[in-house]
N, C-alpha and C positions, 0 to 999 in steps of 0.2 A: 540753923536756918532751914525751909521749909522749901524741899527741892517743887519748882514750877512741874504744875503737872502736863504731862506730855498731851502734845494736841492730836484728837483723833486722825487715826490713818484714810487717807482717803485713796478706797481703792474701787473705786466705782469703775471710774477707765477698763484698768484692767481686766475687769471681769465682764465686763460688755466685750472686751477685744476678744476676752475666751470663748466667750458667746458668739461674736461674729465671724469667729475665724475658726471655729467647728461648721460652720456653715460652707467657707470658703477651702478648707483642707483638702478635701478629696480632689484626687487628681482628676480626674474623670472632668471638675468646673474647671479647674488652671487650664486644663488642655480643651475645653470648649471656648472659652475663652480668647484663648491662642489663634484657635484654627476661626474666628470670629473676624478678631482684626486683621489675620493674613486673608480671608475673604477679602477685605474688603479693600485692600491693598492692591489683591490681585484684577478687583472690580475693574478700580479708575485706570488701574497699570493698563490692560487690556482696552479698556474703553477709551484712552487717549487715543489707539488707533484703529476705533471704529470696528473691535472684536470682542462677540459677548465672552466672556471668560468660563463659561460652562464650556464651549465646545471642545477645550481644551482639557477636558480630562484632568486638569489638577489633582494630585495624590495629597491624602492629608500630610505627611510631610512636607509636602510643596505649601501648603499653607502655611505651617508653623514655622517654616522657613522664613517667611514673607514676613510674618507677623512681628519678629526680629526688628526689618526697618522701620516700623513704625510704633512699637513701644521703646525703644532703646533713649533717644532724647526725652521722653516725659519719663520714662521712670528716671533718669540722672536726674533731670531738675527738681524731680520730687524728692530723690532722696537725698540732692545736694542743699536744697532748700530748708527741708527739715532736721538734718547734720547741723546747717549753721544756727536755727533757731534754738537748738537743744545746747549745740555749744555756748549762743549769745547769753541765755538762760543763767546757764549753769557758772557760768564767768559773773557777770552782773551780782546772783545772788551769794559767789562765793566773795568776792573784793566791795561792796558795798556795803556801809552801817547797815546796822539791822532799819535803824530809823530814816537811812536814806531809802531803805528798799521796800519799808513800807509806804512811804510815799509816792514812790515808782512805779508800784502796783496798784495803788489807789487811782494815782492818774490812767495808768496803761486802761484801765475798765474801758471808761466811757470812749474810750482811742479806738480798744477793739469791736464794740457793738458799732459803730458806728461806721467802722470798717466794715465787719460782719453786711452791715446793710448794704452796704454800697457796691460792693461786690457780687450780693443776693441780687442785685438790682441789677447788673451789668450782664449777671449769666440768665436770670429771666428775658431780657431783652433776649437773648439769642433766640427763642421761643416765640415771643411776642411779634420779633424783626429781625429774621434770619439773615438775612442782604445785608445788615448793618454792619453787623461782626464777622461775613462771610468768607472776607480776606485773612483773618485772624484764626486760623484754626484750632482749635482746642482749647482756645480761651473765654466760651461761655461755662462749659464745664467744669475745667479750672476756676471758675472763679466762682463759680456752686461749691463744690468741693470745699474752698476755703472758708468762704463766706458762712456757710452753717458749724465749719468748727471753731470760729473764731467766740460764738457764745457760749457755747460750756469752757469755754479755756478762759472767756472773760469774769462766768460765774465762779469758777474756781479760786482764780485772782480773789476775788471779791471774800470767798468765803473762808480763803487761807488766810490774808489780811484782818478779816477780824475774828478768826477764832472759829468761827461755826461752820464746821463742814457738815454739812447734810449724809445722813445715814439710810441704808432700806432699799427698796427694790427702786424707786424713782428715778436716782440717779443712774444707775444701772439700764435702767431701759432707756433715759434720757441720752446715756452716752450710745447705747447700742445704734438708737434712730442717726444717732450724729452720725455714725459709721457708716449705717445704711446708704445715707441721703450723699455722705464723700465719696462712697464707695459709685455709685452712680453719676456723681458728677466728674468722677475720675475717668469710668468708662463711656463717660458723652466727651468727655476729651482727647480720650484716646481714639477713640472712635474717630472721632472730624480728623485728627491728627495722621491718621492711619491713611486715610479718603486724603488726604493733602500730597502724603508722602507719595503713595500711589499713583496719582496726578504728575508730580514733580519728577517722579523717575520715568514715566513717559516720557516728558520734554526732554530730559538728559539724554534718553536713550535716542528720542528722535535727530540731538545734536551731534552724535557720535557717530553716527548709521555709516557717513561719509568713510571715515578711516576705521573701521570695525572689518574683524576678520571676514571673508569673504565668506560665501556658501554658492557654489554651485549645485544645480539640480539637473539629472539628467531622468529619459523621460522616454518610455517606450513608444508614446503619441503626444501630439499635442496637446496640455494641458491647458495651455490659454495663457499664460502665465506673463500678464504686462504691465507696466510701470516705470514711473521716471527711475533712467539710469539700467535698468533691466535691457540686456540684448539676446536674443534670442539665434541658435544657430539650426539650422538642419545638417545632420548625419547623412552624407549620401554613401559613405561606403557602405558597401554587402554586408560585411562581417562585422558591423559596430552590433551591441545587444540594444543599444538604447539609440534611438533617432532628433531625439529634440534636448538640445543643452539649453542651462541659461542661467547665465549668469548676470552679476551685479545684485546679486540676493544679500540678505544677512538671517543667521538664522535665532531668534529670540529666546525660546524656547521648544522645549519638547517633550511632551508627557500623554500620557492614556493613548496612546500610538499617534500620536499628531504634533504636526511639525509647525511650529509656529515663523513663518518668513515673511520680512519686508525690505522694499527696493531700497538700494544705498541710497537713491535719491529722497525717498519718500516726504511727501509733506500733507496739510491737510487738508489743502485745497483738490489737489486732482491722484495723494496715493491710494492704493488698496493694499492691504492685509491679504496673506495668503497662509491659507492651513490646508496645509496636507497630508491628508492619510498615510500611516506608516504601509510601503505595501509592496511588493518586492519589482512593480512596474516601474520605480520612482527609486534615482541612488542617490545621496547625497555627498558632496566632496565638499572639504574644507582646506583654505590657504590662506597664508598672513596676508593682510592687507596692502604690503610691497610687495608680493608677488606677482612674475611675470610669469603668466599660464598660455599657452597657446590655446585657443578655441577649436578643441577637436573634438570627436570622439573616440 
């Protein structure tokens, strides 16, 4: 008997990934990258209460820091999502006749272009009609990202099912562009995602402000320093070094010598943001939030 001849290897994918991910290897992109969505994390963080985020000195550390909350859920989904499609795959084609599984794939085609499209069509709207999907963050991109790999994966199907797998540089740059076009609708969801989370841990922080450790400020002159919940004392002994206390602060952050502080009350109606210069006129004291402090100096 006349052993069946092996069907050509199709290794197109792969070698577009080699291709695309010599592009993406060097650290130097991973850590631009990084320091991109912790930008923009730190954007909306800061501009929920009405502070541009430059004046604040951020250290690239402080970026890549940042950048943590807001790739952490899309990469799990992405990688949780693609884990179970490799496992659905792999289960399907190992427990299946061969003639049920040709059939499966025959159907799956026309299933996934037509997905492919609909999806193409959902993440172009984000473009077209930003407002629409505005509440939905990450999911115009997201669904670019799918939407263009669902037709080389549906070509695939198609050309494994009947035998003809396409050979040569075509494929090869067909799947590389696929990569491309993911690889950017990944990073337009990352992105909105990032801008969301940023937003989101504003509100949290604003809802905490009440019971969050204390910060007093003391102050060799008046610094002006007012807001809901902020009390302000004057120092009249001789011997204090600093004249003006004031508490009901909290303190947010701190970096490039700037102190990021807002009232326990604050809201966004009538609070203000207060940065102040690191500077030896200005001390700063810290206390848990049940603490009883006397107001002195």
């Amino acid at each position: 008997m006349r052993a069946a001849p092996a069907r050509p290897k199709d290794d197109a994918p792969s070698k577009a990934l080699r291709v695309f991910g010599s592009l993406l290897a060097p650290t130097t992109v991973l850590t631009a990258l990084l320091f991109y969505f912790g930008t923009r994390h730190a954007t909306y963080f800061c501009e929920w209460f009405g502070v541009h985020y430059s004046v604040l000195g951020l250290s690239a550390s402080d970026y890549l820091i940042r950048s943590a909350d807001g790739m952490f859920v899309p990469l799990t989904v992405l990688a949780a999502a693609g884990l179970a499609a490799l496992w659905g795959y792999r289960f399907l084609h190992a427990t299946l006749a061969p003639r049920t599984w040709r059939t499966l794939t025959k159907r799956a085609v026309p299933v996934l272009v037509v997905l492919g499209f609909l999806l193409l069509l959902l993440g172009l709207t984000g473009i077209a009609w930003p407002s629409l999907l505005y509440e939905m963050a990450g999911l115009p991109g997201l669904c670019v990202a799918l939407g263009v790999v669902m037709f080389p994966v549906a070509e695939r199907l198609h050309a494994a099912s009947s035998g003809k797998l396409a050979s040569g540089a075509v494929p090869v740059m067909q799947w590389t562009f696929t990569f491309v076009l993911a690889t950017i609708g990944l990073f337009w969801a990352v992105t909105d995602y990032s801008t969301a989370v940023g937003a989101a841990r504003g509100y949290e922080y604003e809802t905490k402000l009440g019971g969050m450790q204390g910060t007093t400020v003391f102050s060799t002159k008046d610094i002006g320093v007012r807001g809901p919940g902020v009390t302000v004392t004057t120092c009249t002994a001789p011997e204090s070094a600093y004249r003006f206390r004031y508490d009901g602060l909290v303190l947010v952050l701190q970096s490039g010598g700037q102190s990021f502080l807002l009232p326990k009350g604050w809201n966004e109606r009538d609070g203000v943001a207060l940065v102040l210069p690191r500077s030896n006129d200005v001390r700063l004291e810290f206390a848990r939030s049940e603490a009883e402090l006397e107001r002195t100096c």
